[in-house]
C-alpha positions, 0 to 999 in steps of 0.5 A: 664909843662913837666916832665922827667920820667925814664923806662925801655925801656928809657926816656919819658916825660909827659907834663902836662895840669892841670884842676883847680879842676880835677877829672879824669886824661887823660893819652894820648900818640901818635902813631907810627909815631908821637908825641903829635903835633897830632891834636886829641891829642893838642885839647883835652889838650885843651878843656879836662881841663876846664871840670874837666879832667887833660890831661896828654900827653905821649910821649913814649921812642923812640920819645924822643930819636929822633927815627922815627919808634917806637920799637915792641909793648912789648917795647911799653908797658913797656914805658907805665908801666913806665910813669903810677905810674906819672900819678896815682900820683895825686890820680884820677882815670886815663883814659888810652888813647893813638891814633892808636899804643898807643891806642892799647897799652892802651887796651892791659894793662888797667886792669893790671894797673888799669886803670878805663877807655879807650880812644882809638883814631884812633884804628888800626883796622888793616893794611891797606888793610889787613883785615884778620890781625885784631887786635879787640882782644885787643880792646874787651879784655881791660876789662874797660869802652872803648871809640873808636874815629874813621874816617869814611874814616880811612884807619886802620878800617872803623867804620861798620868794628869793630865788636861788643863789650863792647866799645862805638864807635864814628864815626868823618865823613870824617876823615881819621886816623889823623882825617884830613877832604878833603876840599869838606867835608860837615864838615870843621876840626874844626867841626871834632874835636869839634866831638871829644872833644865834645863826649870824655867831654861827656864820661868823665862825665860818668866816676866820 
C-alpha cells in the first residue's frame, strides 16, 4: 500500500509492508542514487513483517519527482521530518533506518524525532578515496540504539575503517555498497542478504 504525504521540501511516498501484529515500526528510505528498488531494502520488506516489524519504505521528495541527484543534506532532513508524524502514526515505537545518504539522515534527527533506534545500511563513511572527510560524527552523535550494516568491500568505509562507538557494527563479507557480491565470493547474494536480514530480525527483538 503506498501513501502520498505532502512536506516541505515536496511530495514523498511511504509504501507500506505491514506485520499481522506489529510491534515495531521500520521506517527505511534510500539513497542518493537510488530508490527503494535497492536489494537491502526490498529484502527486509520482505522478511522484516513476518517477525512482528512493519516496514515502511520511504521514498524522499526528490526521487518522487523524477530527479536523479538528490538535493543538499538539510533538504534531505526536512523530507524526513515531514514523512515522520505517517509513520508514528500507528503508536509503536519507530526504528529510523535509511541506506548510505538516507542513513546519515537518520542519524542525524533521530533523537530530535524520537526515534527509538537506528538502522544505518551502507553508512557512508566517507567519499571514496577520501578518508580525511569522515562523517563518523553523525553516526556516534545519533544518540539512539544504532545498528550499522556494512560491505566488507564498501568503497564509502571498509568495517575496520569506523571507529569506536555506542553502535553495533555488522560486516556483510564481500559486499560493496549495494551489498552486491563478486561471483568468485565464498558467498552467493542470497546468503549476503540473508546476513542482513537474519541480523537486523535479531537487533529488532532487542529493541520491544
Amino acid at each position: 500500500m503506498s501513501e502520498i504525504i505532502e512536506t516541505d521540501a515536496g511530495t514523498a511516498r511511504i509504501t507500506w509492508h505491514r506485520a499481522k501484529k506489529a510491534r515495531l515500526v521500520l521506517a527505511v528510505s534510500h539513497g542518493a542514487g537510488g530508490g527503494i528498488e535497492a536489494r537491502d531494502l526490498q529484502a527486509l520488506a520482505t522478511v522484516l513483517p513476518g517477525h512482528g516489524v512493519t516496514v515502511a519504505l520511504v521514498e524522499q521528495p526528490w526521487r518522487v519527482a523524477g530527479k536523479k541527484v538528490a538535493p543538499a543534506p538539510k533538504t534531505l532532513d526536512v523530507g524526513w521530518r515531514g514523512i515522520w508524524p505517517a509513520v508514528a502514526k500507528p503508536g509503536l515505537p519507530v526504528v529510523s533506518g535509511g541506506r548510505s545518504a538516507g542513513a546519515r539522515v537518520a542519524c542525524r534527527t533521530a533523537t530530535e524525532l524520537g526515534a527509538a533506534a537506528v538502522l544505518a545500511l551502507s553508512f557512508p563513511l566517507h567519499p571514496p578515496g577520501k578518508p580525511e572527510k569522515s562523517r563518523a560524527g553523525e553516526l556516534l552523535g545519533a544518540g539512539v540504539p544504532t545498528l550499522v550494516v556494512q560491505g566488507g568491500n564498501d568503497p564509502f568505509g571498509k568495517p575496520a575503517e569506523f571507529p569506536e562507538g555506542d553502535f553495533e557494527l555488522v560486516e556483510v563479507p564481500y559486499g560493496d555498497h549495494g551489498f552486491a557480491v563478486p561471483k568468485r565470493a565464498e558467498i552467493g547474494q542470497d546468503q549476503a542478504l540473508e546476513i542482513i536480514t537474519g541480523r537486523v530480525v535479531e537487533w529488532t527483538r532487542t529493541l520491544g
